[in-house]
N, C-alpha and C positions, 0 to 999 in steps of 0.2 A: 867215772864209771864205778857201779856197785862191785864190791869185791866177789860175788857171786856170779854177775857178766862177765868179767875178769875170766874165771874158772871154766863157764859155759864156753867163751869161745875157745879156749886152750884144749877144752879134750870133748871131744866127738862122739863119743858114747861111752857118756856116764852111768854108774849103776848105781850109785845113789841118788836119793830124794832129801833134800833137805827143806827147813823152814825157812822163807825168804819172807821179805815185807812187799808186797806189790803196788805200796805208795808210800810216798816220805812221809814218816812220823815226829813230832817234835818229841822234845825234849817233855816228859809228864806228860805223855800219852795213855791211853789204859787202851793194849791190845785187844780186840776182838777178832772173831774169824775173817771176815769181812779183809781185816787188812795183813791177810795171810797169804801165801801160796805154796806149796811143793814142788821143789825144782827141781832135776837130775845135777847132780855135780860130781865129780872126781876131787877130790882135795887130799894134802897131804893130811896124815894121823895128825899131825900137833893141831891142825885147823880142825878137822873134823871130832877131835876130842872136845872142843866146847861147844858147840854147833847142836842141833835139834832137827829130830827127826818126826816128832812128835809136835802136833798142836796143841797140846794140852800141857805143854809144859810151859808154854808164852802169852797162852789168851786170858783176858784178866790181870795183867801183870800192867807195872808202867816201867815206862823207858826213863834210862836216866841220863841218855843223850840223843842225839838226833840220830834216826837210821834211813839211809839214804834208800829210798824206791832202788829193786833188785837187788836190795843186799841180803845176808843172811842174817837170820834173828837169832843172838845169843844169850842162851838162858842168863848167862853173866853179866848181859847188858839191862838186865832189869831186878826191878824190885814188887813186894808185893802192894797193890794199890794201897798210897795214903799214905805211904811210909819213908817216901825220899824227905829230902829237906829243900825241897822246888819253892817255888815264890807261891803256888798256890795251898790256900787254905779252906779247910769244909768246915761246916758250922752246921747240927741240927735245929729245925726250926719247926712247932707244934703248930701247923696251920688248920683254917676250917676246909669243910671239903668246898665250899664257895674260891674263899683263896687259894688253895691249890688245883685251879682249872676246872673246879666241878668232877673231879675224879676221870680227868680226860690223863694225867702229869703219866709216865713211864720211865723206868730209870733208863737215863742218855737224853732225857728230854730239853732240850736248853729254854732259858726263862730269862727273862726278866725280872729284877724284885722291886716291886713298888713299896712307898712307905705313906698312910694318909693318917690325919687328924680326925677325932670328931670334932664338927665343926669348920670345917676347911674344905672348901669348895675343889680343891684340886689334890694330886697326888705327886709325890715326887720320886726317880728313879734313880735307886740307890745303888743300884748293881746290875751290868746289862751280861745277856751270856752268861749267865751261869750255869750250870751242867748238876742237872740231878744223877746224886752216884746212888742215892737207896732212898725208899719208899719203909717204913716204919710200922710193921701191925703184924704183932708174933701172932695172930689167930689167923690170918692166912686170906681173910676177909677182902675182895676186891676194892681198891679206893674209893670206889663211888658211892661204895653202902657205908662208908663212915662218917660220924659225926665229925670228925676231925682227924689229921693222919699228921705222922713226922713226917720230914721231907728230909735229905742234908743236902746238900749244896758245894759243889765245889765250886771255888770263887777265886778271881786270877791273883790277888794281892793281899796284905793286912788291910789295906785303906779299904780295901770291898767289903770287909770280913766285920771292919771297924764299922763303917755301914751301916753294913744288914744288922748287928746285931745292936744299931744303938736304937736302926729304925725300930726294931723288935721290941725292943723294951719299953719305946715312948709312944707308940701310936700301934697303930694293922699292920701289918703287911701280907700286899697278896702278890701270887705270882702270876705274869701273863707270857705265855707261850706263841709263837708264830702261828699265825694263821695256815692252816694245810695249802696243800702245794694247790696252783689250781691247776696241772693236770686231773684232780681228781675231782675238782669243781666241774670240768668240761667234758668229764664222762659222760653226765650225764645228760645228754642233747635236749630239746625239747620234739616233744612227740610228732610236730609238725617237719622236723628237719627230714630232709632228702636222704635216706640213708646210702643212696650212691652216692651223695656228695662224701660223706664220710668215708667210702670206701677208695673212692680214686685219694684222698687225703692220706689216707693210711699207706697206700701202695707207693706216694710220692715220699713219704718218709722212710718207708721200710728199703729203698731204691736207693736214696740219696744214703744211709749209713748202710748201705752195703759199698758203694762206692769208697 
C-alpha cells in the first residue's frame, strides 16, 4: 500500500492536498501532468515538509527510483531530465524530414531506428522504442516545413546508443513510428453504414463501462 493510502484511510478529513502519482512510474521516468493527482492528506510536519503541493514543482522532472501508484511525489525523489546516471543514454541525430516521419515525429513520440546502405536492398533495426525527448529548430518553424530537423533520442542502453550512432555514421538512418491507433481509423465509417447500428454500438459500450 502507497504511503499516501496509508495516510487517506487513517484520518477522515484531511485539509490538505498533496502531489500523488496515479500510476506506477519506473525508475527514469520524466513526469507529465497525466501521471499526477491531488489528494487530500493529513501528514505529520516531518512528512509534509518534503512533499508537493504544487504540480510544477514534479512535471518534467525524472524519477530516480520507482514510485508506487497512490504514493506521494517527492520533489527529492527526482532529478532534472537527462541528468541521473540511469542506464539510459540520448544522442542527437540530424535527420531529413522524409527520415524523421515526414514531419508527423512529436516529442514523447516512440520510434524506431533503422539503419540502410546504398545499395542494400534491405534495412536493419538498430534501436526499438526509443523515445523522442526534443525536436531541434531555434526558428520556431513547424517540422514539416524543414529541410531536415535534429531529433535526440532517448535510448535504453550504451549498446543502443553504440548502435544508433555507428548506424549514423556508416549509412541513413530513418525513424518509423507506430502506426495510429485504429480507433481513429474506425471513426471514420463509410457513408453507406447504418448510423443506428452505430448508435445501439455506442450505447453497448457506454453501458458495459459504466458497470
Amino acid at each position: 500500500m502507497g504511503l499516501f493510502a496509508a495516510y487517506q484511510q487513517a484520518n477522515a478529513a484531511p485539509t490538505n492536498r498533496y502531489v500523488v502519482a496515479t500510476r506506477a512510474l519506473a525508475p527514469g521516468a520524466i513526469i507529465d501532468e497525466g501521471d499526477l493527482g491531488l489528494a487530500p492528506a493529513d501528514v505529520p510536519t516531518e512528512v509534509s515538509d518534503g512533499l508537493t503541493q504544487r504540480w510544477e514543482d514534479v512535471v518534467g522532472r525524472e524519477t530516480l527510483a520507482a514510485v508506487e501508484a497512490n504514493s506521494f511525489v517527492s520533489p527529492s525523489q527526482l532529478v532534472e531530465a537527462g541528468t541521473s546516471a540511469g542506464s539510459g543514454r540520448r544522442v542527437a541525430l540530424e535527420l531529413t524530414r522524409a527520415g524523421a516521419v515526414d514531419g508527423s515525429l512529436r516529442t514523447g513520440s516512440v520510434v524506431d531506428v533503422l539503419s540502410s546502405s546504398d545499395g542494400e536492398p534491405t534495412a536493419t533495426v538498430v534501436a526499438r522504442r526509443a523515445r523522442v525527448v526534443a525536436l531541434g529548430d531555434d526558428t520556431g518553424a513547424e517540422l514539416g516545413q524543414l529541410a531536415s530537423v535534429v531529433v535526440t533520442l532517448e535510448l535504453a542502453d550504451e549498446e543502443a546508443l553504440a548502435a544508433v550512432v555507428g548506424a549514423n555514421t556508416s549509412g541513413t538512418v530513418t525513424l518509423a513510428a507506430p502506426t495510429p491507433s485504429t480507433s481513429a481509423a474506425t471513426s471514420e465509417a463509410p457513408a453507406d453504414d447504418d448510423p443506428r447500428e452505430a448508435s445501439a454500438e455506442d450505447s453497448e459500450v457506454k453501458g458495459g463501462e459504466g458497470g
